[in-house]
N, C-alpha and C positions, 0 to 999 in steps of 0.2 A: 504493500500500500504506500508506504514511503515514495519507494522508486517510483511510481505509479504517478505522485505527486510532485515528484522532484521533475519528473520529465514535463510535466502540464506546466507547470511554473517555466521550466525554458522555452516551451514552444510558444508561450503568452508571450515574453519577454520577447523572444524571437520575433513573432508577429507585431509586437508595437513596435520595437526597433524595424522591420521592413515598408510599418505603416508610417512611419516618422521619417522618412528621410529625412536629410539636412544636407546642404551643398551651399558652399558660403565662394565670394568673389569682394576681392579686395580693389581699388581705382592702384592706378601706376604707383603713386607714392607712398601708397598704403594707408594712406587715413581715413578713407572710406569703405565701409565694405556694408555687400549685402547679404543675409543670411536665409537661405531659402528654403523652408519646413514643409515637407510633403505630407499631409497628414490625411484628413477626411476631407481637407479641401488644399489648397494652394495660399501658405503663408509667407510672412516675410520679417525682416527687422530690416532697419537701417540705422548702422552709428558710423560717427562724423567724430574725427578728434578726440578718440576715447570716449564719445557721450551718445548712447542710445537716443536718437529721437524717434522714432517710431517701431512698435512692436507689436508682434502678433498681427500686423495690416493683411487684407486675403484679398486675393480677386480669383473670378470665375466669367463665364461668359454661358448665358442660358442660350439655349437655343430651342429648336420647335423639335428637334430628335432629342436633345437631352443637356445636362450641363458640361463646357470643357474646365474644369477646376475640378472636379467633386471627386472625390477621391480616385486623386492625378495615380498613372501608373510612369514611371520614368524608365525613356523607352534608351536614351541618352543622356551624353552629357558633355559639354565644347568649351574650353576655355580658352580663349586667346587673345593677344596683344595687337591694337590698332593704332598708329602713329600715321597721321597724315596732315595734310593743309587744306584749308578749305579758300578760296578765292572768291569771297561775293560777288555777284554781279551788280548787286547795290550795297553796299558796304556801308551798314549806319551807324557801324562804332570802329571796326578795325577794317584795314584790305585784304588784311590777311588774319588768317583763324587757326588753332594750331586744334587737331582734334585727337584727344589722346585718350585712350578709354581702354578695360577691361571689360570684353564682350560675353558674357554667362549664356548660352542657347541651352534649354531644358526642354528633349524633345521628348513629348511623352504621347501615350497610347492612346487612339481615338484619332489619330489625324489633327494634332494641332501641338504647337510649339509655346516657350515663351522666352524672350529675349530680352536680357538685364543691359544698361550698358552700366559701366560704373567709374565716373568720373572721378577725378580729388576734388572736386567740386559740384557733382551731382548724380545721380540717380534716375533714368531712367528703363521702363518696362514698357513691352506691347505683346498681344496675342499675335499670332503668325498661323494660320489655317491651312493646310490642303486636303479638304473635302471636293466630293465629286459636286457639280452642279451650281445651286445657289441656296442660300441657307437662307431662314430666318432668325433672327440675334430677336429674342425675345425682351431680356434684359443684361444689364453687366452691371456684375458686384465689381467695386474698388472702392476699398473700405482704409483709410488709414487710423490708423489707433494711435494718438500722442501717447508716448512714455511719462509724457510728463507734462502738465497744464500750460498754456500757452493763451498769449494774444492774439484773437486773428482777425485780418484786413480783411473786409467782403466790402463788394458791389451784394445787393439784395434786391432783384427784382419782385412784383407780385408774384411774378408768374413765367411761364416760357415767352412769351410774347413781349419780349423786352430789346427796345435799342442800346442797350447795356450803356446807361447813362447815369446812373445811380449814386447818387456818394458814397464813398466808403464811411463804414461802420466800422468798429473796432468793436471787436466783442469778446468775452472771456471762453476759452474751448469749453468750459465746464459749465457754464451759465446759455450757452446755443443748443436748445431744444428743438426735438426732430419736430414739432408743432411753429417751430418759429419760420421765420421766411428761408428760404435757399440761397445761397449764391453764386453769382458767374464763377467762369475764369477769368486771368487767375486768379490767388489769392495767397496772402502773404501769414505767413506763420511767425510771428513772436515770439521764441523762447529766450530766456538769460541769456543764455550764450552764444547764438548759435538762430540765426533765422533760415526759413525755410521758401519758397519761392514757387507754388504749385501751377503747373500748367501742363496744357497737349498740345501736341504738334505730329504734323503727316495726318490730318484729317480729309479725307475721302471717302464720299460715297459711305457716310455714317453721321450720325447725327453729332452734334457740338455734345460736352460736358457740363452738367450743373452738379454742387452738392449741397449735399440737405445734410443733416447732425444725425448723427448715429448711437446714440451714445454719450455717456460723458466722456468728453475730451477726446470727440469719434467723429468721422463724417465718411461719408459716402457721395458713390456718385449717382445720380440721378439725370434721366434723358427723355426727350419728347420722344413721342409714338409718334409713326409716319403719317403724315395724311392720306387720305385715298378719298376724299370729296371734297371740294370746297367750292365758292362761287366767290365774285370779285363783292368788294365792297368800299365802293367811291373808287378814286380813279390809281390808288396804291397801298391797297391793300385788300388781303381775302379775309371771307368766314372760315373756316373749317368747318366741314360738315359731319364731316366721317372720318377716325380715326382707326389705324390698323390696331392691332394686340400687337405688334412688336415695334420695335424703335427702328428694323433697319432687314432689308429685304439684300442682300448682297453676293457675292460671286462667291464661294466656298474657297475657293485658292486664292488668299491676299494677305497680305501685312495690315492688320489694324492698327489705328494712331496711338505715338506714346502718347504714356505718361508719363510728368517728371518735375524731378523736386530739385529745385537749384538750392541747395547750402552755401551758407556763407558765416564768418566768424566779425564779419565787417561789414555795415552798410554801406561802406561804399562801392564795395563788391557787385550789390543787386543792378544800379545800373548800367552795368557793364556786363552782365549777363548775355553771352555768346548762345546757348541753348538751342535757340533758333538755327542761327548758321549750321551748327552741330551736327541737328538730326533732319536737316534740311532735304526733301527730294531733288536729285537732277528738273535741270529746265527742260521743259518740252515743247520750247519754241525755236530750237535749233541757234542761229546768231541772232542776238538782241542786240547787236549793237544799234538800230532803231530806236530803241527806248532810251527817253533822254527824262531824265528826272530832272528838279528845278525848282521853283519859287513860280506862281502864280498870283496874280492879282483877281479879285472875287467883287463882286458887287453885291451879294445879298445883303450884308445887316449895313451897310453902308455907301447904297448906292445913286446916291447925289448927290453930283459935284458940285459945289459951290466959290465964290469967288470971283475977282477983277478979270482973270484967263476965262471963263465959265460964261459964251455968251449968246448960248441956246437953251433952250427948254430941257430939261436932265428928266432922265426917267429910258423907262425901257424901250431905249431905241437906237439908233446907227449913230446918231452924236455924242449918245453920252458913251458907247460902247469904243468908238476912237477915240474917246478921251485917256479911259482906261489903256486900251492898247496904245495911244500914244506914251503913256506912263512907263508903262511896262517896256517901251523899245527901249525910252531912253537910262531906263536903269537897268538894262541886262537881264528882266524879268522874263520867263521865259514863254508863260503862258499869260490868256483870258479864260478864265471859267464864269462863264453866264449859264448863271441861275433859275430858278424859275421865271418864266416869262415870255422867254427869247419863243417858245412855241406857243402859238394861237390857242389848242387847247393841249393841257396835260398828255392827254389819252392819245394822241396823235404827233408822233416826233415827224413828221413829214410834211405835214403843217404851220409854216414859220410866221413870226409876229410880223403884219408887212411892214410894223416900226422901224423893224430893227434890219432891214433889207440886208439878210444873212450874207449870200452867197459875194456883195460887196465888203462886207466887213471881212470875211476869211479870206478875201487877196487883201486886204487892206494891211492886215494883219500877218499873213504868208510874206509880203513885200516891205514890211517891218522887220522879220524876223519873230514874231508872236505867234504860237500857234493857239487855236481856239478849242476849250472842251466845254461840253455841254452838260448841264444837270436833266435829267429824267428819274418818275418815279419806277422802281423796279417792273412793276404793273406791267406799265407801258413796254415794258423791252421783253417783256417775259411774250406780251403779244405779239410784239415787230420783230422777231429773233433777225430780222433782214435789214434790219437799219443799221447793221455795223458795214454792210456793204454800202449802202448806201453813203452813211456818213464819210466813209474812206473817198470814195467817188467826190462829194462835195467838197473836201479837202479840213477838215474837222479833226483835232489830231487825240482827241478825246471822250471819256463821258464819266461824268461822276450820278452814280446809280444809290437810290436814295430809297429809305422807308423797307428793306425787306425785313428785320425784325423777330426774328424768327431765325432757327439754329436744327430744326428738325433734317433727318435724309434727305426729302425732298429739296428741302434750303439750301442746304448745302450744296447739295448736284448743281442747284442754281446758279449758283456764285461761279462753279466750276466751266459750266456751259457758258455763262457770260466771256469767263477769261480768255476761253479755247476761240469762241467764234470772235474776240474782238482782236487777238492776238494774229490772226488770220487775215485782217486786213488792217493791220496796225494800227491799233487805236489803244489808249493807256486807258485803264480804270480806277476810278476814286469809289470806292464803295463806304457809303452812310449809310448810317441806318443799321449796323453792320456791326456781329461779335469781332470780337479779337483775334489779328493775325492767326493762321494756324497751318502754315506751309504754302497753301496758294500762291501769294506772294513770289514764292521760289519756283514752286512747278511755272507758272507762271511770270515772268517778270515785268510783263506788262501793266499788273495788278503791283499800284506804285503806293497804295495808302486805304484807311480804314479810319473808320469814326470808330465808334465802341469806345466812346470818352466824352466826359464831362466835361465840352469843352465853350470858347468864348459864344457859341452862341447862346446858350445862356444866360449871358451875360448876368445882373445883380446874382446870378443861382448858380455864375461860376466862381468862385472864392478861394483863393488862395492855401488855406489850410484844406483844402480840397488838394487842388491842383499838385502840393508841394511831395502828394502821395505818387503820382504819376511814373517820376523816373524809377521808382523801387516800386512798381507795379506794373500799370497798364504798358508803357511806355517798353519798361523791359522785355518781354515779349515780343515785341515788332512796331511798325511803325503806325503812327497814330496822328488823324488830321484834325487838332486840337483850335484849329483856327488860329491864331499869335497873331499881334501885332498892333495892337492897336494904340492909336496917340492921344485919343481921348481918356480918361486916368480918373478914377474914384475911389478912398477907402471906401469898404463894402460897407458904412453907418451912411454914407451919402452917396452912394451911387443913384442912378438915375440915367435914362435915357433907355429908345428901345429903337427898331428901325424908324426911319433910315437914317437915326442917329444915336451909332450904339458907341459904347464904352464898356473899356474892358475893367474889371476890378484889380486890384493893385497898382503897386505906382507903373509911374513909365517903363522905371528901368525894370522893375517885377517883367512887364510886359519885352522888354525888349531880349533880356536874359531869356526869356521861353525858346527862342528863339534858335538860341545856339545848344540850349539844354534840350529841349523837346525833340524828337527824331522823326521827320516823313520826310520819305521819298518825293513827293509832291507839298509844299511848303508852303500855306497862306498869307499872303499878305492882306488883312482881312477888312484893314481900313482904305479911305478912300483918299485916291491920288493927292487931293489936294491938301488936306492933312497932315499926309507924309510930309510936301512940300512944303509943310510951315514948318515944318522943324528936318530940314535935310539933314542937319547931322546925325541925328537918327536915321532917318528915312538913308542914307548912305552909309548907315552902317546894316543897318538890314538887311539892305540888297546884297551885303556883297557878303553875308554867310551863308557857306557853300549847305547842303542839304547831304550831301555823302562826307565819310571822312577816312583818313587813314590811321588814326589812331584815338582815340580814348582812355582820358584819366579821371578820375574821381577823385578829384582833392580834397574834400571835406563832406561830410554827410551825414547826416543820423534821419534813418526812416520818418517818413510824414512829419520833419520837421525842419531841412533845410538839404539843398542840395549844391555844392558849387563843381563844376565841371571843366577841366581844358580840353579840348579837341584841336589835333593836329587836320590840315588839308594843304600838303605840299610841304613848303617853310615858315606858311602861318602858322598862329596859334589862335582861339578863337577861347574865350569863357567865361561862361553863363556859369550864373547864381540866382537862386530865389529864397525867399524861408515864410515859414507860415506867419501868423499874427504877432509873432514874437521879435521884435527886435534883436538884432544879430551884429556882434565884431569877434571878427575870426583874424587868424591868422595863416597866410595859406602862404608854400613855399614855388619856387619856380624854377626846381632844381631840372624840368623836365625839357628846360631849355638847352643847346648845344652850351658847354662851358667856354671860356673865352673869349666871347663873343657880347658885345651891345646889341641891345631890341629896341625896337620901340614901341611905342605901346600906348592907344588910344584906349580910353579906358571912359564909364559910363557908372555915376553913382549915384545913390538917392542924395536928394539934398538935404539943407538941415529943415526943411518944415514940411517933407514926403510924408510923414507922421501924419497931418492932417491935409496937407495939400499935395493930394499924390501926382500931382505933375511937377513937380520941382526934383529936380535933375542936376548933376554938376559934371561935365566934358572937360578930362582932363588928358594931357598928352603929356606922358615921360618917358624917362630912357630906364629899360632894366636887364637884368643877366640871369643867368646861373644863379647868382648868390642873393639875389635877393628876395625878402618875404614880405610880403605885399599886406598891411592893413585892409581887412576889408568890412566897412560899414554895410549894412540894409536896414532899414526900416522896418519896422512890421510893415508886412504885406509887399514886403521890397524886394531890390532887387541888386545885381551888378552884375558890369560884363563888360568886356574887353577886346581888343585883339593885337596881335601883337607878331609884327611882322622886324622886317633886317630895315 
């Protein structure tokens, strides 16, 4: 009976030991590692510097035959070393990206894989399939479990139906209940020591990411179900009618989108977060050299010219539109984006306002050197799949695609069809209305920028301790059309003004630092010609920060509460500063200069009375090197910036 017993006791032990794998993978330098627990489902840990930040997290992937996670059999197992360079083709922080990872591939039984990467600075996973046919993905668990309580940064939409425009919240992981609101991607984790940086990227042909609270000090992912009925409603946007039982109807053999947590021991780390580049798909537009990124001038919240030069009737038409593109020639601006208006009705891009007698303004414009993009709502394009030929034809070098709102399969494939058919006859996209970067971008390069931010058009509702969350969130991610620029200037207790006479909140220079701080591909200049030309020294310094760069530094930072940044482009040097409501004197070094060597250096500061008069500004020009450490004053709600060339 003994023996009987001793032997039951091994084969138990036996079995939980075969039922528990573990298979752990460390990044290059070793400070990272991921721990991977095969149990009744598919688990994990992640520590960073000796410190556990998340434990026991699971994911799974339901489908309509059954679940891939649920008691994983492990059919493999691959570890190996990846060193390579990655080269943007729009480069918004570096030109060059060093990609160095330990790759974990866990292929197990059932026809489906999963793939760790494992950075010194971050962590990423995705499911990988090859099943026969097309599958239905019912749901997907990705559940992470803090080790330990945390701060966390959300966007909190009501609902799926969001332009992800939301303020961030700051909430405690232990106090966010699965009854309270959801939110976007991404979102930023708070620990003591040690912040975490959550997002997805290689999204295709599946629905975007939300998470809801799991638990204490728990979340989870959560995803719209596809549609399968809807009707229009007004001229940009649907009802839904009909909704599938599963989130995503898809091809059985693909790579589905990571997921991935950037660590950092530093905020000034977060924004300079590479991530993007990283896990980036190949372009599939063959040579882009076509696509020309830039600075744009816009007419919506600001579009009447006024003044002694201004000696026609302004409004939506062919003179106030050459007034703009006369602006734009003479300051190296590279675009006109006309807004709602420029078409007779919404619903009808082929239909033009006879005001604005188009097809003269695009030579006008073409023989300036300006090319012209145009606003439409999603709606409308989703109807006219044929107006990218069209607009090519007319000589239109753009479209900024607006209101689609929404993150489900069907949306997503949207966005996707958009890029492919305008990419086809060269035409660049600005997508509003619009979640967060999530690879397109790259598949795509013609797809130059995105809203999915809290930005100057809402003006009094966009506010600086808002905003100053951006670089260590939204911003990190990909690039984001936050609007910048404006010269009109209000602390947020007295701002005022709406179209077609807006103002931005914080001082000037708050507004002018966005500028060089904030990252898109396509760059606003959101106020109006004549504006600018009251204060050209601004207005020339504006124009001439470039919108790509070849290097990035993070000189000073602490999340959501002040950011100052240098950016290299060639032998300049270019840096923005802002900080939230709190008055700021820092000290920042500029060892990042060549040694031996004088600079000079145009520099932009709040003045002494930006506190309550936020257009008061002081333009000063010195000599500096290597060795010197620059005083730098803001204001609440301020700002500074600079540039500094030989």
């Amino acid at each position: 009976m003994k023996k009987f017993l001793l032997l039951a006791m091994l084969a138990s032990a036996a079995a939980i030991a075969c039922a528990q794998k573990q298979v752990s993978a460390s990044s290059p330098d070793g400070q990272m590692t991921v721990r991977v627990t095969l149990g009744d489902r598919i688990y994990y840990d992640v520590e960073s510097h000796g410190e556990t930040l998340f434990r026991r997290c699971h994911i799974s992937m339901t489908l309509r035959e059954g679940t891939l996670g649920a008691q994983p059999v492990l059919k493999g197992k691959r570890v190996r070393q990846v060193s390579e360079a990655v080269v943007p083709i729009h480069p918004l922080k570096f030109s060059r990206v060093e990609n160095r990872y330990t790759l974990l591939t866990l292929t197990m039984g059932g026809g489906y894989a999963v793939e760790w990467r494992v950075y010194d600075d971050a962590v990423a996973y995705r499911f990988v399939t090859s099943l026969k046919g097309d599958i239905e993905v019912l749901s997907e668990d990705g559940t992470w479990q803090l080790a330990a309580p945390a701060k966390l940064v959300l966007q909190q939409p009501g609902g799926f139906r969001t332009s992800c425009e939301e303020n961030y919240t700051v909430v405690g992981s232990d106090a966010w209940k699965a009854d309270d609101r959801m939110s976007e991607l991404p979102i930023l984790v708070m620990g003591e020591r040690q912040k975490v940086l959550i997002s997805e990227f290689d999204l295709f042909d599946y629905p975007g990411t939300f998470l809801k609270a799991a638990g204490t000090n728990a979340f989870a992912i959560l995803q719209p179900k596809n549609p399968l009925e809807w009707e229009d409603d007004g001229d940009r946007r649907q009802k839904i009618l009909r909704e599938a039982d599963y989130v995503a109807k898809t091809a059985g053999t693909r790579t589905f989108p990571w997921r991935y947590m950037y660590v950092t021991q530093n905020d000034a780390q977060l924004p300079e977060n590479v991530m993007p580049e990283r896990l980036a798909p190949p372009s599939a537009i063959g040579d882009a050299g076509w696509v020309k990124v830039g600075q744009t001038c816009w007419d919506w919240l600001n579009g009447i010219p006024y003044g002694p030069d201004v000696t026609f009737k302004a409004g939506i038409n062919l003179e106030t539109y050459k007034y703009f593109v006369d602006f734009a020639a003479r300051n190296g601006v590279g675009y006109m984006l006309m807004d709602e208006g420029w078409a007779l009705d919404t619903r009808d891009p082929f239909r033009t306002n006879p005001e604005v007698h188009l097809p003269e303004l695009i030579a006008y414009a073409k023989d300036k050197g300006v090319g012209i993009i145009v606003w439409l709502p999603w709606l409308t394009v989703e109807h006219h799949m044929d107006l990218f030929e069209r607009f090519e034809q007319w000589g239109i070098r753009g479209v900024k695609i607006d209101f689609m709102d929404r993150q489900d399969q069907w949306m997503v494939n949207f966005y996707e069809r958009v890029a492919r058919e305008a990419a086809k006859h060269h035409l660049l996209i600005d997508f509003h209305g619009a979640f967060h970067p999530s690879g397109l971008d790259y598949k795509y390069p013609n797809v130059l920028t995105y809203e999915g931010v809290r930005g100057m058009e809402f003006n009094s509702n966009c506010k600086p301790d808002n905003s100053v969350w951006l670089p260590f969130i939204r911003n990190a991610v990909g690039p984001m059309d936050y609007t910048p620029g404006s010269m009109l200037n209000y602390q947020p207790e007295r701002h005022h003004g709406n179209r077609p006479i807006c103002a931005g909140v914080g001082t000037k220079v708050f507004n002018m630092a966005v500028f060089v701080l904030f990252e898109s591909n396509l760059q606003m200049l959101m106020d109006n010609p004549c504006r600018y030309d009251r204060w050209p020294d601004c207005r020339d310094f504006l124009t001439s920060v470039p919108v790509n760069w070849d290097e990035t530094r993070v000189l000073a930072a602490e999340a959501g509460q002040y950011c100052i940044t240098a950016k290299r482009k060639g032998d300049k040097w270019f840096i923005g500063g802002i900080t939230n409501n709190n008055e700021r004197d820092l000290q920042i070094q500029l060892d990042f200069l060549p040694a031996g060597k004088t600079f000079r250096m145009t520099s932009f500061a709040d003045g002494v009375n930006a506190n309550i008069m936020a257009m008061d500004y002081i333009r000063k020009q010195s000599e500096v090197s290597a060795a010197t450490t620059l005083p730098i004053h803001m204001a609440r709600n301020g700002g500074w910036c600079a540039c500094i060339e030989e």
